[in-house]
N, C-alpha and C positions, 0 to 999 in steps of 0.2 A: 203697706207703708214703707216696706226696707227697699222694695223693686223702689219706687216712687222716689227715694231719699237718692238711690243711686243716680239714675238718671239727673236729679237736679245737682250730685256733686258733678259728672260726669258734661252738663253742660257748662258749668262756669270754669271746668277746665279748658275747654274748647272757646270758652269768649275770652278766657285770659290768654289762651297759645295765640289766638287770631289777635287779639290785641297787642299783643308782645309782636306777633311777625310782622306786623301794619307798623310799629314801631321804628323795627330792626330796619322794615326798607325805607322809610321815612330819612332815618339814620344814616345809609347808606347812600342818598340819592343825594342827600345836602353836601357829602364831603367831596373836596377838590380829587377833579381826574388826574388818575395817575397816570406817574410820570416814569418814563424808563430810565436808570439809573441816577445820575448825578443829574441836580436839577441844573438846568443850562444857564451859564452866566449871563451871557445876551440873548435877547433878539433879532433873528436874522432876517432881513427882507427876503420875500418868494424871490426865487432866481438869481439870489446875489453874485455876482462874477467873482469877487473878489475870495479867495479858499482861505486865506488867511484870518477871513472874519469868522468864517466857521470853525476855521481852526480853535479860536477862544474857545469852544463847547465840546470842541471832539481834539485834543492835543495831541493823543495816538494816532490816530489815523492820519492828521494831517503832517506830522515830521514823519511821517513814512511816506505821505505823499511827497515831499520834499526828496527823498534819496531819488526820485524817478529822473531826476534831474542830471544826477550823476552816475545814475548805475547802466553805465554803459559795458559790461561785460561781456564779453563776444562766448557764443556757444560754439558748437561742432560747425552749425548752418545758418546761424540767425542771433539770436541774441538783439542788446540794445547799442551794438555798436557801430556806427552810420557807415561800413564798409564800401568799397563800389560794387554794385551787383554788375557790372560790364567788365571789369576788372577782371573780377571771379573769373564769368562764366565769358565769354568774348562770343559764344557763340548769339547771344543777347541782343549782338548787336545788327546781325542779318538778321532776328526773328522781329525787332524793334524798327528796321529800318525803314526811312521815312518819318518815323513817329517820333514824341519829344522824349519819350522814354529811353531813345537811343544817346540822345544828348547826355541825359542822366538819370540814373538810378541807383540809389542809394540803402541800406538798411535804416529800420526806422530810427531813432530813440527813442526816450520813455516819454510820459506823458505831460512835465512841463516842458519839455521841448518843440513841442507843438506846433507854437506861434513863430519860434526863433527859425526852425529848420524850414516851413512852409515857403519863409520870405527871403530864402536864401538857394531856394532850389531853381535848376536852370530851366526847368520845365515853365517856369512862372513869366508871361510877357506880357504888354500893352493891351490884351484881346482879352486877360485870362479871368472869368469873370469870379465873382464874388462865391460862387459853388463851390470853390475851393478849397472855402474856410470853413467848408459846416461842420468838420469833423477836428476842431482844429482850439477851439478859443468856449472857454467857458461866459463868456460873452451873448453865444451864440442862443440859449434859451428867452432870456431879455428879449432881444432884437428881432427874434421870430414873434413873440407876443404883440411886440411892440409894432412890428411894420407886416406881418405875416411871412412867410419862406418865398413866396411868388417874387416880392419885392428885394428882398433879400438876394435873390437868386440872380435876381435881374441886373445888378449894383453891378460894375468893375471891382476886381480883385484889389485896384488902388483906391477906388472910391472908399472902400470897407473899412481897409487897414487902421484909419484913423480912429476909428470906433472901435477896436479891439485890441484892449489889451492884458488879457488873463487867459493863459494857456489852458488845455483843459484841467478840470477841476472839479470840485460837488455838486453846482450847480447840473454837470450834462450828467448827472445819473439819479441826485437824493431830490427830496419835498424838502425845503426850508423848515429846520423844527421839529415836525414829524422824522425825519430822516430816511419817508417812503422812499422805495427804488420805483425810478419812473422813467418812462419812455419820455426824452423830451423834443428826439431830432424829428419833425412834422412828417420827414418822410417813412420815419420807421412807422409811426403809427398808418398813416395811406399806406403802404405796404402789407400790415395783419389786417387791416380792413376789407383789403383784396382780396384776403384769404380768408373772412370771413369770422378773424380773430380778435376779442376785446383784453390788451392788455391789463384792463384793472380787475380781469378776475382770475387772472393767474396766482399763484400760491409765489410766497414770497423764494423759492427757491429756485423756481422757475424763474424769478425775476432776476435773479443771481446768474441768468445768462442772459435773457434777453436787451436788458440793461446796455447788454457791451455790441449790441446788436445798431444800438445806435449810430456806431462808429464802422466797426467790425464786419463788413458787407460788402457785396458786388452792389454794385450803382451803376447810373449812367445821368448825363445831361440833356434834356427833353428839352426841343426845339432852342429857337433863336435866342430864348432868355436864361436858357440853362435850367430849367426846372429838374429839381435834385429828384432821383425816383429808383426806388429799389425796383427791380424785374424779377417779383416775385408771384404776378397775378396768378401763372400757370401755375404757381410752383416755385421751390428753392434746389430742387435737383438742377443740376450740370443740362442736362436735356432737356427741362422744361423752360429753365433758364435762357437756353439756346434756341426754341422754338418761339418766346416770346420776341428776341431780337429780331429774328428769323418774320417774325409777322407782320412788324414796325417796318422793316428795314434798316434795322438802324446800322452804323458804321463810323467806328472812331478814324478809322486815316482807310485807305488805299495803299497799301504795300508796292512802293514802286520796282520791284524786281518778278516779284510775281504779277502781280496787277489783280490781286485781291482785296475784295472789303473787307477790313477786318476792324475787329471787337479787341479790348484790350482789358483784362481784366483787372480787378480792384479787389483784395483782402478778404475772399469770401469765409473767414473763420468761422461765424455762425454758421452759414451754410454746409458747410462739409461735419462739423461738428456735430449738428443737429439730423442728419442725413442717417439716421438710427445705427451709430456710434456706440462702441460698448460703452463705455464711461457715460453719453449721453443718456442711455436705455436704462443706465443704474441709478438713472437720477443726480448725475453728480453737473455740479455747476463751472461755470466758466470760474466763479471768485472761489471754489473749492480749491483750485488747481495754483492759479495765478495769484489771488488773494487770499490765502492760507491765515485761518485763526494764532494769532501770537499770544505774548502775553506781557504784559510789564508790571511786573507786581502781583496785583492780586487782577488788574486788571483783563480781561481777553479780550481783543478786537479783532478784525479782519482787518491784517498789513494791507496800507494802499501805496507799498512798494512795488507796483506792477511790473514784473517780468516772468522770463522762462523759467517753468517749475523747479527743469534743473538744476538752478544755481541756490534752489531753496528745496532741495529734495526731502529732507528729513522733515520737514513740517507742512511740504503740499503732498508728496505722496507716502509720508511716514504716518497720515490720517488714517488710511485705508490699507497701505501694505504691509506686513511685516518685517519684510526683506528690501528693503530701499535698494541694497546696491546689485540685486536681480533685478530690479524695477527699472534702475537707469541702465542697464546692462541691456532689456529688452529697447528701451525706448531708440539706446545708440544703434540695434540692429533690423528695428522697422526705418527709421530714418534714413540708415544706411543705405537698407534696401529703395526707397521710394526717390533716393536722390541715384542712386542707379538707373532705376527704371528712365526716371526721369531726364536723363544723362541719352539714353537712348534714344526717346521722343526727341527729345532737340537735334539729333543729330539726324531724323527721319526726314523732319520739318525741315531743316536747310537742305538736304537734298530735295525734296518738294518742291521747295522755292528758285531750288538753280533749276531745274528741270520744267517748273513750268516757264522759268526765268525766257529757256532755249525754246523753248517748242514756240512760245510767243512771238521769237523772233525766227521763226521756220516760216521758209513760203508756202503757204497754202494750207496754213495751220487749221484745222476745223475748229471755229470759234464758237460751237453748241457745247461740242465735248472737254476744249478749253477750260467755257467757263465752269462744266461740272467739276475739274479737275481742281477749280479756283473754289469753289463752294467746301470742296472736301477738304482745303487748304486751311481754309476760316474756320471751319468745325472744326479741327483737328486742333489748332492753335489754340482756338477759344478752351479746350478740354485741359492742353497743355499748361496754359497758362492761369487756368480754376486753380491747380495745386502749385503751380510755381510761386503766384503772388499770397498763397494761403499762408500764414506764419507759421508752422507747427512742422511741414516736410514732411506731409500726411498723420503726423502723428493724432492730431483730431480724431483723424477715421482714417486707419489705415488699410483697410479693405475697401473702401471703396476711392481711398487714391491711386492704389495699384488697379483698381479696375475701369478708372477713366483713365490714367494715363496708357492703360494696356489698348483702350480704345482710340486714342488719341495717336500714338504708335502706327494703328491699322486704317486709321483716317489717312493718313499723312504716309501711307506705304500707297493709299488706292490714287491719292490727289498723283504721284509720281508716275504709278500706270498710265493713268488719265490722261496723265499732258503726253505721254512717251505714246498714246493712243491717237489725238487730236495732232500729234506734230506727224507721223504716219513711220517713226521711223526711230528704233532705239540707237538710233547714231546718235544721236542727244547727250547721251547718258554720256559717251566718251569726249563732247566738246566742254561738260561741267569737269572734269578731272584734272 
């Protein structure tokens, strides 16, 4: 009888826990989903242009997005100060020649300046289509939805302008609400697709780079309508990068001194970055570095005062280092060294380019050997100009900018052979002097 009594106390505990936990989730499934931190004043439309409307629900974030506007503080090499890059470096202007870049080139500013500087640049004419703006106007997520990138692409530069006017903003990175980080430029996504990659299953720290991936990249213009298209099928290495152009044929101008096709590169930050990077390999993000955690009060957000770490050293690399001012001390002397290196490549490249300049114009020039001399010209540049147009002056990855510019160097020493080969005669060498 005692076994007997137990089991029957023994099961009405088990129908009370089971009834109590059928409760508990009963309980739990009725109340409203939570919500992360303060519950948001408004409602904001998917892909709203306007930051300012966001701003009501995120005030931090947004009057930090506001300083981008002014924090034009020039660094060692770069910074957000619109300098003349022709100015600087003069030699810019035989490596650009022929091309609009020679006209102008400028350093960038920060992110609402966007729209203003785009429409102001001399490189911009009656031909320059609408591809221009993809990286440029928080506009741009809307307007891909709404007419797709094809059509987009295909618009004039002046057609667009009239539909655009919100520099970049929340829309090109957050999910309305949610405040998901999202790929939203059409071509970044076709681009991990190639490689075989679905951005929504990335971990969100991940997303903390690829986010700026949006923007932040080599591209090029695909046929007559300008279709926007990262050259990442093969790959995002400097090589693969180069073998895919190399298989299109493709070519931004003809270099009229040398009489090379040549590729002009675009801001490949991702790329070099990503290219197994110490700081990349340790997991650390683009917004670690450039959008460094603040605080206002009791508050913490990630500052969307976007610039160079070092003008904010003590809270982007005071995260992770304990010695800040050995941190900016190594940064000034990898920089140092990679605008050295780089200092040298240019100077390889303009010999290159007078020399195959002469031999072109040598009677009986071998036009096989020529053009391999022109091939080695384009590869060399394209190397050159991966870290030139990169923002950081290798600091991304600085092992692997001293080792393409080191190869870029020995491109551009063999294109000068080559022509000094096909013109039959190093007397060449002393009519460029």
């Amino acid at each position: 009888m005692k076994r007997s009594g137990t089991v029957i106390v023994l099961s009405v505990i088990i129908v009370v826990l089971a009834v109590g936990l059928v409760a508990v989730l009963l309980f739990m499934k009725n109340q409203p989903a939570p919500v992360r931190g303060v519950t948001p004043l408004v409602e904001i439309a998917q892909m709203e242009a306007d930051s300012a409307k966001w701003g009501l629900n995120f005030p931090n974030q947004y009057s930090s997005l506001l300083k981008t506007e002014t924090n034009n503080t020039q660094t060692a090499y770069a910074g957000s100060n619109p300098f003349s890059k022709l100015e600087k470096d003069p030699r810019l202007l035989t490596l650009f020649a022929g091309y609009s870049f020679s006209k102008e080139y400028n350093e960038d500013r920060g992110h609402l300046n966007t729209l203003t500087d785009v429409r102001a640049i001399k490189r911009v004419d009656e031909k320059t289509h609408a591809t221009c703006y993809s990286c440029k106007s928080a506009n741009n997520p809307g307007l891909w939805d709404e007419m797709g990138m094809a059509a987009y692409d295909k618009m004039l530069f002046s057609e667009m302008t009239p539909r655009l006017n919100q520099p970049i903003g929340c829309a090109n990175c957050h999910e309305a609400n949610t405040m998901k980080l999202i790929v939203t430029n059409p071509a970044l996504e076709e681009a991990l697709e190639a490689q075989g990659k679905d951005w929504r299953t990335f971990t969100r720290q991940e997303m903390r780079t690829i986010v700026c991936a949006n923007c932040h990249v080599e591209y090029y213009f695909k046929g007559d309508d300008k279709y926007l298209v990262f050259p990442w099928a093969k790959g995002t290495r400097i090589e693969q990068i180069s073998e895919f152009y190399q298989d299109i044929e493709f070519i931004d101008w003809t270099h009229p001194q040398s009489g090379t096709p040549m590729i002009k590169m675009q801001h490949p930050d991702y790329e070099l970055f990503s290219a197994d990077s110490t700081h990349f390999k340790a997991g650390v993000s683009c917004g670690d570095c450039h959008m460094p955690y603040t605080r206002d009060g009791a508050a913490k957000f990630s500052t969307h005062n976007v610039h160079s770490p070092l003008l904010n050293a003590e809270a982007a690399c005071g995260a992770c280092h304990t010695d800040v001012e050995y941190v900016t001390g190594r940064v000034s002397q990898i920089q140092n060294q990679v605008w050295a290196t780089m200092e040298a490549t240019e100077d390889a490249l303009v010999d290159a380019i007078q020399t195959l300049e002469a031999a072109a114009a040598t009677a009986g020039v071998d036009e096989t050997i020529l053009a391999e001399g022109r091939n080695l010209h384009r590869e060399s540049q394209l190397r050159w100009d991966f870290i030139a147009a990169e923002s950081s002056m290798g600091f991304h990855n600085p092992e692997e900018a001293l080792r393409i510019l080191a190869d870029a160097t020995n491109l551009a020493r063999q294109a000068q052979i080559k022509a000094i080969e096909a013109a039959g005669t190093p007397g060449i060498l002393q009519s460029n002097q």
